[in-house]
Backbone as CSV, one residue per row, in Angstrom:
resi,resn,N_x,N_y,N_z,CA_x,CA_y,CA_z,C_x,C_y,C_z
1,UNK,13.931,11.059,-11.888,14.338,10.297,-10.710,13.643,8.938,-10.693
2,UNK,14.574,8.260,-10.785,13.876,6.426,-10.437,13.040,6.340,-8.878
3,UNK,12.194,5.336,-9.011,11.573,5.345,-7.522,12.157,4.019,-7.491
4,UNK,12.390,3.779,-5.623,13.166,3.506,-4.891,12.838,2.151,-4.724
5,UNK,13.267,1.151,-4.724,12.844,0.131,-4.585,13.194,-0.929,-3.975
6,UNK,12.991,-1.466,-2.430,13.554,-2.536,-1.551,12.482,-3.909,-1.764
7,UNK,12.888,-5.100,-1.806,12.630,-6.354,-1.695,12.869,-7.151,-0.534
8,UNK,11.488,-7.857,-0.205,11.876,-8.364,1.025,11.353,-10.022,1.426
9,UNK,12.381,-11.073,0.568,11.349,-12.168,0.257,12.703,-13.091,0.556
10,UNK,11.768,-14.463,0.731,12.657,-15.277,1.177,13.114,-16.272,0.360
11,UNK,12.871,-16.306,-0.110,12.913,-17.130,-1.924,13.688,-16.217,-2.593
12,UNK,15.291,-16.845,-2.321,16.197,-15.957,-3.054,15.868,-16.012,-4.732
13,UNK,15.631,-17.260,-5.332,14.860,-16.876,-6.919,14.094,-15.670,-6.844
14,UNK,12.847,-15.765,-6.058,11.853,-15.144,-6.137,12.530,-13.166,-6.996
15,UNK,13.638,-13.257,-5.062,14.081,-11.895,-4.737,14.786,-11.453,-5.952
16,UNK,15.571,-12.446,-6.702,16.455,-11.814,-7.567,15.585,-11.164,-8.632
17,UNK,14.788,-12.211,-9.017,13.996,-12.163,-10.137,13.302,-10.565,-10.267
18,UNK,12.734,-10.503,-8.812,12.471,-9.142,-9.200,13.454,-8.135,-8.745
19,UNK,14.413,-8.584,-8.470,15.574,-7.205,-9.048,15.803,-7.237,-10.025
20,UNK,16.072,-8.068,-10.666,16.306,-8.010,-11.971,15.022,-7.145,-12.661
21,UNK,13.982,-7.814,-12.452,12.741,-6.823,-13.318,12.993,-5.343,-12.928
22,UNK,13.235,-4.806,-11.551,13.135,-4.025,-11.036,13.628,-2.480,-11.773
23,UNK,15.289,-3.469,-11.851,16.544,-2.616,-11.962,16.383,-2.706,-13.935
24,UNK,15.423,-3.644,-14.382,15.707,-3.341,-15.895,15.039,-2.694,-16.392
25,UNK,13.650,-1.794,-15.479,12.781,-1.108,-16.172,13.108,0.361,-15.838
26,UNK,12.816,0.817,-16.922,12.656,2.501,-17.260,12.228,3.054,-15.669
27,UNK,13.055,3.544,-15.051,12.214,4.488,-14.223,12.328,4.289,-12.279
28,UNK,12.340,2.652,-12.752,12.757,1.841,-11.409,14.270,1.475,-10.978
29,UNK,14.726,1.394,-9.269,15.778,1.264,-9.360,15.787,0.290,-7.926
30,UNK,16.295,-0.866,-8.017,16.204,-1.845,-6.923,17.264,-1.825,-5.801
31,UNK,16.940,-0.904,-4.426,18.068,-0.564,-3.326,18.108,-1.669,-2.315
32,UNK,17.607,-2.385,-2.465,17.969,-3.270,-1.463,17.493,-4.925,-2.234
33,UNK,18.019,-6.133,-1.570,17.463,-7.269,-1.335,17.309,-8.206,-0.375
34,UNK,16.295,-8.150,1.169,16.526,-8.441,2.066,15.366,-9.849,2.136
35,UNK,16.153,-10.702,3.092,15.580,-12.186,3.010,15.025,-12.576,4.691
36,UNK,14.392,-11.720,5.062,13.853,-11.725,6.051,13.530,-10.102,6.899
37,UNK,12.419,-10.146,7.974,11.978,-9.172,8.237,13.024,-8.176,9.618
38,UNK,14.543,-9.460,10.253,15.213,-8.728,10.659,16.596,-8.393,9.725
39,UNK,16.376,-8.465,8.702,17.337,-7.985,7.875,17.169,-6.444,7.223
40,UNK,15.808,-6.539,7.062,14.936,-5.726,6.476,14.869,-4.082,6.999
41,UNK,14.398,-4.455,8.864,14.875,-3.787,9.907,16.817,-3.339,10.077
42,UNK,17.437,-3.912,9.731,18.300,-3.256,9.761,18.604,-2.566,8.963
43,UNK,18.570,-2.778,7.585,19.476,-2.603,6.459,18.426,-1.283,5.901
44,UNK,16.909,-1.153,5.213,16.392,0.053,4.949,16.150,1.008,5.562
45,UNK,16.258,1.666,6.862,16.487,2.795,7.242,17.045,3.350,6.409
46,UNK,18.453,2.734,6.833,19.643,3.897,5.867,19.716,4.014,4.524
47,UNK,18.584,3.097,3.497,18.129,2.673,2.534,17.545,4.385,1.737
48,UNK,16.057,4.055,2.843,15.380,4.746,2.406,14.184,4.968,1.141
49,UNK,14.035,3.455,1.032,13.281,3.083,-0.092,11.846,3.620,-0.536
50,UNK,11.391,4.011,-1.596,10.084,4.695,-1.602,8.900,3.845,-1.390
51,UNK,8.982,2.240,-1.984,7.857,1.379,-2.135,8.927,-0.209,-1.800
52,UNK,8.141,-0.879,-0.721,9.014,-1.973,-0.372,7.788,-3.170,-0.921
53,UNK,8.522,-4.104,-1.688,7.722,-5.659,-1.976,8.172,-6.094,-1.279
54,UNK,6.912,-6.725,-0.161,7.149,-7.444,0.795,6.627,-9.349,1.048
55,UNK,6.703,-9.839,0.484,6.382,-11.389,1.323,5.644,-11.048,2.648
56,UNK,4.347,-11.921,2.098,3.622,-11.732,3.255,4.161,-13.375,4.250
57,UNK,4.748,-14.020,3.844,4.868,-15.169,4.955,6.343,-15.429,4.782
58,UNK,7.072,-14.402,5.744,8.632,-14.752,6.010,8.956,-15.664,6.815
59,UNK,9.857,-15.846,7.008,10.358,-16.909,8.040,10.999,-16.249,9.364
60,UNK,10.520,-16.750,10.392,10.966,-15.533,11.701,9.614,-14.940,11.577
61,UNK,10.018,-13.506,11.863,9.365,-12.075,12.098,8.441,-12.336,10.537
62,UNK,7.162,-12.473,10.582,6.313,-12.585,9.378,6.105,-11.413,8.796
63,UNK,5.565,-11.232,7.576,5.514,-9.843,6.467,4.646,-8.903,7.286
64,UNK,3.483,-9.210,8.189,2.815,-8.120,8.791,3.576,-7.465,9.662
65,UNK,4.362,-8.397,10.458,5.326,-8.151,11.839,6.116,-6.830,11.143
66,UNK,6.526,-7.065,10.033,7.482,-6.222,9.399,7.145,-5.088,9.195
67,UNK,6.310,-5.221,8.173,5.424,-4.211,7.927,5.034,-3.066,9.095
68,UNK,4.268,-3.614,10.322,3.934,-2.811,11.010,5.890,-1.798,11.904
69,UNK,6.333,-2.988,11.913,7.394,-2.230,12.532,8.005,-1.032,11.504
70,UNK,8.503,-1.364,10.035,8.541,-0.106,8.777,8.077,1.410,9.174
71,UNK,6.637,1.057,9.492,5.702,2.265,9.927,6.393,3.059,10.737
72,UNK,6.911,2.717,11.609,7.681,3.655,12.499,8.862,3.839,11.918
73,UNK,10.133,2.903,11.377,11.083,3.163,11.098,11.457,4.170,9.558
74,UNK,10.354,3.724,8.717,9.984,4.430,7.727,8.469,4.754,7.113
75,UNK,8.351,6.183,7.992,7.127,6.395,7.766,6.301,6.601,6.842
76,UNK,7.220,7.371,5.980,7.093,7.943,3.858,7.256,6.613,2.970
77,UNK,7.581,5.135,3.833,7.638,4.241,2.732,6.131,3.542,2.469
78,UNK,5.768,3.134,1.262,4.513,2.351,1.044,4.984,0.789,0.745
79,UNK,3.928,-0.243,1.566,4.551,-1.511,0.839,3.788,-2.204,0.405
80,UNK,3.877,-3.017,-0.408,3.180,-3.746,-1.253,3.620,-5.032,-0.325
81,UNK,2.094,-5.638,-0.434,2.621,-7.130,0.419,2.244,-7.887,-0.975
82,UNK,3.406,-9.205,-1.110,3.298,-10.010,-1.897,2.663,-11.383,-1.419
83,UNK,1.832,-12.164,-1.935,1.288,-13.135,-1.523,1.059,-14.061,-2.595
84,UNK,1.129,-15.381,-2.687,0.776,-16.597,-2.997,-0.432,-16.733,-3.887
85,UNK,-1.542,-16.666,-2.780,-3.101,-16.205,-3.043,-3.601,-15.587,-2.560
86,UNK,-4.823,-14.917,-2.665,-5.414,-13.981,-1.951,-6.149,-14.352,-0.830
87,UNK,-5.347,-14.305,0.284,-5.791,-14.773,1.665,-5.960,-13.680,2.250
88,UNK,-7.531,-13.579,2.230,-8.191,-11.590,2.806,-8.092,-11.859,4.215
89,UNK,-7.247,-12.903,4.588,-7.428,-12.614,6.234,-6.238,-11.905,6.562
90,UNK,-5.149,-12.495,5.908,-3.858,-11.857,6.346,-3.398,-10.463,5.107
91,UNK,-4.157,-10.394,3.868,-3.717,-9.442,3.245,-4.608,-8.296,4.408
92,UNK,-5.980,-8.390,4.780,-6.800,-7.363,5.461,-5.629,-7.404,7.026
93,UNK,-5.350,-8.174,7.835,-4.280,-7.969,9.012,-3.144,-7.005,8.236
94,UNK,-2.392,-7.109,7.089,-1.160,-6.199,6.716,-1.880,-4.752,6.282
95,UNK,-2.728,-4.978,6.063,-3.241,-3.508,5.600,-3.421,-2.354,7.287
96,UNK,-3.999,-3.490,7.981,-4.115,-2.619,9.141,-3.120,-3.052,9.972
97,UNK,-2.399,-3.279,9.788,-0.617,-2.952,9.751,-0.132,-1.873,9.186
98,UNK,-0.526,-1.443,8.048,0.303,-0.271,7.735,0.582,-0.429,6.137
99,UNK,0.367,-1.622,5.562,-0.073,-1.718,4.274,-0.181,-1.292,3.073
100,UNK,0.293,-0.390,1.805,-0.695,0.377,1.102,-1.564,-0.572,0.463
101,UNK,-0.896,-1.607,-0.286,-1.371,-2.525,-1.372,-1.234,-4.068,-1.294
102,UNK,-1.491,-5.043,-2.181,-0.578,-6.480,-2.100,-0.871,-6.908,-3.412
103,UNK,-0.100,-7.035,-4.100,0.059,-7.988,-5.092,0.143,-9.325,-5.046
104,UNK,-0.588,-10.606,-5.861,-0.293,-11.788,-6.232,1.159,-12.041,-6.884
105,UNK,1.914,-13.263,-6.314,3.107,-13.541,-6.505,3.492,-13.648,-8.389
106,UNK,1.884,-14.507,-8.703,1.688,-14.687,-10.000,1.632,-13.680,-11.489
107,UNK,1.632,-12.370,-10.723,1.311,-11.245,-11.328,2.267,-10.680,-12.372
108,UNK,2.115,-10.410,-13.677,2.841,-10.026,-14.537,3.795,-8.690,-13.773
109,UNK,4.978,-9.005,-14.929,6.108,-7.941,-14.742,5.341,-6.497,-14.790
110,UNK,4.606,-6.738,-15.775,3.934,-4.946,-15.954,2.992,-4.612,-14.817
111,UNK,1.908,-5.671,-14.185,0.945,-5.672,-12.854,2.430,-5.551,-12.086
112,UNK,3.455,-5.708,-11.918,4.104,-5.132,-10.623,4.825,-4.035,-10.710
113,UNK,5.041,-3.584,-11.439,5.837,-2.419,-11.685,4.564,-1.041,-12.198
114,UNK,3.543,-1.982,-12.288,2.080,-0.926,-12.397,1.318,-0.658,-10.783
115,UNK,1.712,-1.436,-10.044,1.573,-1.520,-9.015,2.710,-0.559,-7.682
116,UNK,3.628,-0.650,-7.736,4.978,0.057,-7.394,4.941,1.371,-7.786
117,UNK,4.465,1.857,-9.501,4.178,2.955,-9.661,3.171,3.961,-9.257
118,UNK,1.458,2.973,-8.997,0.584,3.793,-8.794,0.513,3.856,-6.918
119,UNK,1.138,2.975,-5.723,1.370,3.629,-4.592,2.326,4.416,-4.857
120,UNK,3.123,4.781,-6.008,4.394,5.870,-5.480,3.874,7.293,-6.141
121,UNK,2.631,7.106,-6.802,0.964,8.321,-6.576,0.723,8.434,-6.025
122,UNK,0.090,7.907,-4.945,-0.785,7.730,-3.967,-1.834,6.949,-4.013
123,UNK,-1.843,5.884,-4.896,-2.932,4.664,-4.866,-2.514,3.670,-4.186
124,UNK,-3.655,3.009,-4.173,-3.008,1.673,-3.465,-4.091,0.436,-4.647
125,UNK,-2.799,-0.412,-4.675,-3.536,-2.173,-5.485,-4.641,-2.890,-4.251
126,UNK,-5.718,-2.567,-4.635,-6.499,-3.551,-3.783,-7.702,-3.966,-4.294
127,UNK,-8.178,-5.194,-3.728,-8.965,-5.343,-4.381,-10.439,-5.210,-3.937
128,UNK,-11.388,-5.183,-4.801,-13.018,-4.716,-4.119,-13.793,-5.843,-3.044
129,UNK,-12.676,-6.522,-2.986,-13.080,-7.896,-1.835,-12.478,-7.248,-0.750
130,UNK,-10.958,-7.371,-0.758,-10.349,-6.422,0.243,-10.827,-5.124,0.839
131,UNK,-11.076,-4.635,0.221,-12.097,-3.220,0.311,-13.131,-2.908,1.104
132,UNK,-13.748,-3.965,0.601,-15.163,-4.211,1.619,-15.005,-4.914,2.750
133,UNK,-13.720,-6.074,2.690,-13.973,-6.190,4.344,-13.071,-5.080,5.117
134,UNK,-12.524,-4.139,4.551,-11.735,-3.268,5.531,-12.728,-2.476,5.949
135,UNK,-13.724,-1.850,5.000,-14.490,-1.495,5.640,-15.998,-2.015,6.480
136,UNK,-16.115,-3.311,6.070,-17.230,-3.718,7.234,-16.520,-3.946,8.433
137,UNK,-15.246,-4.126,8.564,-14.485,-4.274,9.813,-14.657,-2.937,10.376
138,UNK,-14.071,-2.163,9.880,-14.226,-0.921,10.832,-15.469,-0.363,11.143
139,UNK,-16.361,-1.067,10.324,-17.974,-0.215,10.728,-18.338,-0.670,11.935
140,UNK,-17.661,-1.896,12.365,-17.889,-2.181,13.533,-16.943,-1.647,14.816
141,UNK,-16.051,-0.865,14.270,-15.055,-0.475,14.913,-16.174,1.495,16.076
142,UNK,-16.067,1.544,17.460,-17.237,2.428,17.785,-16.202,3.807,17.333
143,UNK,-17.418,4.760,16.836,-17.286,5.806,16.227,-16.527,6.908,17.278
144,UNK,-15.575,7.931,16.704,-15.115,8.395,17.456,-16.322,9.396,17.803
145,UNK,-15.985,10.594,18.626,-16.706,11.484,19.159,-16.311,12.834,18.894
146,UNK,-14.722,12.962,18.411,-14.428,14.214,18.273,-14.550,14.748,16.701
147,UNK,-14.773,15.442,16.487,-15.205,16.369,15.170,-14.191,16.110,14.003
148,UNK,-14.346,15.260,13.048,-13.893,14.883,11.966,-13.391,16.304,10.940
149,UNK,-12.017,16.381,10.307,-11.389,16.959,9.453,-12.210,17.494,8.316
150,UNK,-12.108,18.362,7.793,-13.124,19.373,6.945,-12.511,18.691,5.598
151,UNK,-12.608,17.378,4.836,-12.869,17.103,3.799,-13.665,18.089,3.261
152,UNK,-12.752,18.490,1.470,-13.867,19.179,0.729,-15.337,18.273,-0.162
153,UNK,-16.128,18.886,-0.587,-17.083,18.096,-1.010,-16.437,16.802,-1.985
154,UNK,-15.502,17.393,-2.795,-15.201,16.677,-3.939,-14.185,15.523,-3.097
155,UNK,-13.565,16.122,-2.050,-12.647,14.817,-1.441,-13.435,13.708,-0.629
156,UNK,-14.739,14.277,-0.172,-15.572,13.204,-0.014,-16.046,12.399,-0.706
157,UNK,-16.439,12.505,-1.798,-16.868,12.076,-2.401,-15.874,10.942,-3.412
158,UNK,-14.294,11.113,-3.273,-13.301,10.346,-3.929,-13.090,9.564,-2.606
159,UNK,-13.595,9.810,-1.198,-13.227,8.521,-0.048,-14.543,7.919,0.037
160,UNK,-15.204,8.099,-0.372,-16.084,6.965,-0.991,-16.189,6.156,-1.688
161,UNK,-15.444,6.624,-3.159,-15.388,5.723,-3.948,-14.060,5.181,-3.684
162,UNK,-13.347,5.403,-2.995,-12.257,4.484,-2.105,-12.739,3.454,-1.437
163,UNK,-13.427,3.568,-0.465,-14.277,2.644,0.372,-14.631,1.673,-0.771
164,UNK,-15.498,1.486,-1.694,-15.853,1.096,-2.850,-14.906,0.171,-3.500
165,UNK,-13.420,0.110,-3.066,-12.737,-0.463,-3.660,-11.988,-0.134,-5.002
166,UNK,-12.632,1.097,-5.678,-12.212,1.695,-6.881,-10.601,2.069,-6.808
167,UNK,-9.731,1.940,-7.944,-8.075,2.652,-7.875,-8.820,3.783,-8.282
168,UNK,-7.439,4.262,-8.204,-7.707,6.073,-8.977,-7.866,6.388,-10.294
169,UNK,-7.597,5.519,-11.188,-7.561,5.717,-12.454,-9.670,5.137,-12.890
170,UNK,-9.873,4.590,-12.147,-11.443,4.184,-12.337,-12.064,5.302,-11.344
171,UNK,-11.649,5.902,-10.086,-12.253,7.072,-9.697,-12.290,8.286,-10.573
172,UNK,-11.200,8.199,-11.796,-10.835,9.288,-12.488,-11.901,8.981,-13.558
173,UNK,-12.122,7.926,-13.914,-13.313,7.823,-15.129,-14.535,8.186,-14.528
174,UNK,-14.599,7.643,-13.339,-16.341,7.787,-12.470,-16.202,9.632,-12.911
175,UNK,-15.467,10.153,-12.112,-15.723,11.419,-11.886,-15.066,12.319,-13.386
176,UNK,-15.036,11.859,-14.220,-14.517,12.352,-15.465,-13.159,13.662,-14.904
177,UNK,-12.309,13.100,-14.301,-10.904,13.713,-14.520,-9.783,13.066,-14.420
178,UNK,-8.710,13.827,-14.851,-7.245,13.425,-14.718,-7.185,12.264,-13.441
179,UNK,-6.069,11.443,-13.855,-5.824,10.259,-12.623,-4.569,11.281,-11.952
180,UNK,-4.050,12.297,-12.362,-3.115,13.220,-11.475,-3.896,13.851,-10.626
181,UNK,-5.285,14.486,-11.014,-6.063,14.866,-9.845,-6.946,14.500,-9.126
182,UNK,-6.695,12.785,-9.160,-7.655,12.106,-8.282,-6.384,11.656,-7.306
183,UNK,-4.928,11.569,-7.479,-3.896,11.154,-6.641,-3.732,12.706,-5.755
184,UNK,-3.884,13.613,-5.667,-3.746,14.456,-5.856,-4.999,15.274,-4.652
185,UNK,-6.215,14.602,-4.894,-6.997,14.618,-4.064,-6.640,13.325,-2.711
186,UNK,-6.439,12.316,-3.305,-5.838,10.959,-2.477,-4.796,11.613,-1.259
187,UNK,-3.422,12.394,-1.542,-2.867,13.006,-0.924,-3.452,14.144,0.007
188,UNK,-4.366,14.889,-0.137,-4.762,15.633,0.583,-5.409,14.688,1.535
189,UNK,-6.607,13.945,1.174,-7.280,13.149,2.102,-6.209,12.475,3.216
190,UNK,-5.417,11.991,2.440,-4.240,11.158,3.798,-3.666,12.496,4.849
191,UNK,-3.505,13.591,3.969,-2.737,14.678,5.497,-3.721,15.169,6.133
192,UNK,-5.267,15.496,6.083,-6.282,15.821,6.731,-6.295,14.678,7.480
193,UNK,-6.841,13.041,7.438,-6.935,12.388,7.845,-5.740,11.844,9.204
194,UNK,-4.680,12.160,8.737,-3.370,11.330,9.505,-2.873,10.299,9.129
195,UNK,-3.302,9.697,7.315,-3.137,8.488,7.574,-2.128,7.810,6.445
196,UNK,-1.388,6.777,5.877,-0.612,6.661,5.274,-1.354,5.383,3.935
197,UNK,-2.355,4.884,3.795,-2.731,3.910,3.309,-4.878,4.093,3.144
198,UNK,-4.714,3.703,2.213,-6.550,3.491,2.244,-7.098,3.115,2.783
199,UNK,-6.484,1.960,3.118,-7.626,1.285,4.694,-7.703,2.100,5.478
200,UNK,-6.534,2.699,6.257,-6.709,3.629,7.154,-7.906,4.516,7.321
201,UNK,-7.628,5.574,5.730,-8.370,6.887,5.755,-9.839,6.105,5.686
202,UNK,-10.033,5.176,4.906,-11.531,4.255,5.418,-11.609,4.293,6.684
203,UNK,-11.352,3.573,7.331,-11.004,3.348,8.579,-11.905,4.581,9.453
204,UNK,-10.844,5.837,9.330,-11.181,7.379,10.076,-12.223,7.623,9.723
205,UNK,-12.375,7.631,8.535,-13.918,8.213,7.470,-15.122,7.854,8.391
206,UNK,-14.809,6.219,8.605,-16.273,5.537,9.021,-16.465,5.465,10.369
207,UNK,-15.270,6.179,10.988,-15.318,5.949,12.422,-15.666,7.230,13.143
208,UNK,-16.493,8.248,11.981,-16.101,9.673,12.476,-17.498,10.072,13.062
């Protein structure tokens, strides 16, 4: 089965371009091409896309605006925000939006379709800059009070090295195993937690 793939950019070059990459690689299959964030809203519901590339600076309704609204309309989708440069103010705002990952616009065909593949694991592309301010943000965020989810030892110890900024395939070297059973652990942590993205389960972790 191909994983699912919606585009959501305003730079019709941009958009084609990666349908075209999208729809020519092994595995991938490009369901939508939408050029703004109320197009986007209408048209993927009925879509149903697994991983959406999103433009973080649309015109109208901006890539976070979008993003956060997705969350509700499609809760099982992950999106990759696309950006220019790495502006940790607004890539860290889309993450706590609802976020999984963001890629640079500049980024090779294989960094995006390596990217598309490892949130449709359960990783997310981020980087150890990003990382750390999601979590010094939330350390300041006040701790909840009610009794935190029974993480096993070993899943603690992989939302740490989340926090850390590590993907899964470098959590899989730290801890000498399979990158299937560090996604694998990743998934459990998100349904204990409640949460759909890494920042998040950071987020809960540090707030507990």
């Amino acid at each position: 089965m191909s994983i699912r793939v919606a585009i959501v950019e305003d730079d019709r070059t941009v958009r084609e371009n990666l349908a075209v990459l999208i729809d020519a690689a092994p595995g991938f299959s490009c369901v939508a091409g939408c050029a703004s964030a109320e197009e986007a809203w209408q048209r993927l519901p009925a879509l149903t896309p697994e991983v959406v590339l999103m433009d973080i600076n649309l015109p109208g309704r901006s890539g976070i605006a979008c993003v956060a609204r997705l969350r509700t309309l499609l809760p099982q989708t992950h999106v990759i925000m696309l950006t220019i440069e790495e502006d940790s103010e607004q890539v860290f705002e889309s993450m706590k939006a609802g976020a999984t990952g963001y890629l640079v616009k500049h980024a090779s065909p294989r960094e995006i379709l390596s990217a598309v593949a490892e949130v449709h694991r359960g990783g997310a592309p981020m980087s150890s800059h990003i990382a750390r301010k999601v979590v010094t943000a939330f350390r300041r965020t006040p701790a909840s009070r009610n009794e935190g989810p029974n993480l096993s030892p070993r899943e603690e110890e992989v939302l740490h090295l989340i926090s850390k900024g590590l993907r899964s395939k470098e959590i899989a070297d730290v801890l000498g195993v399979a990158v299937g059973t560090i996604n694998t652990y990743v998934r459990n942590i998100y349904d204990k937690l409640h949460v759909r993205s890494r920042a998040e389960a950071v987020a809960r972790y540090l707030a507990r």
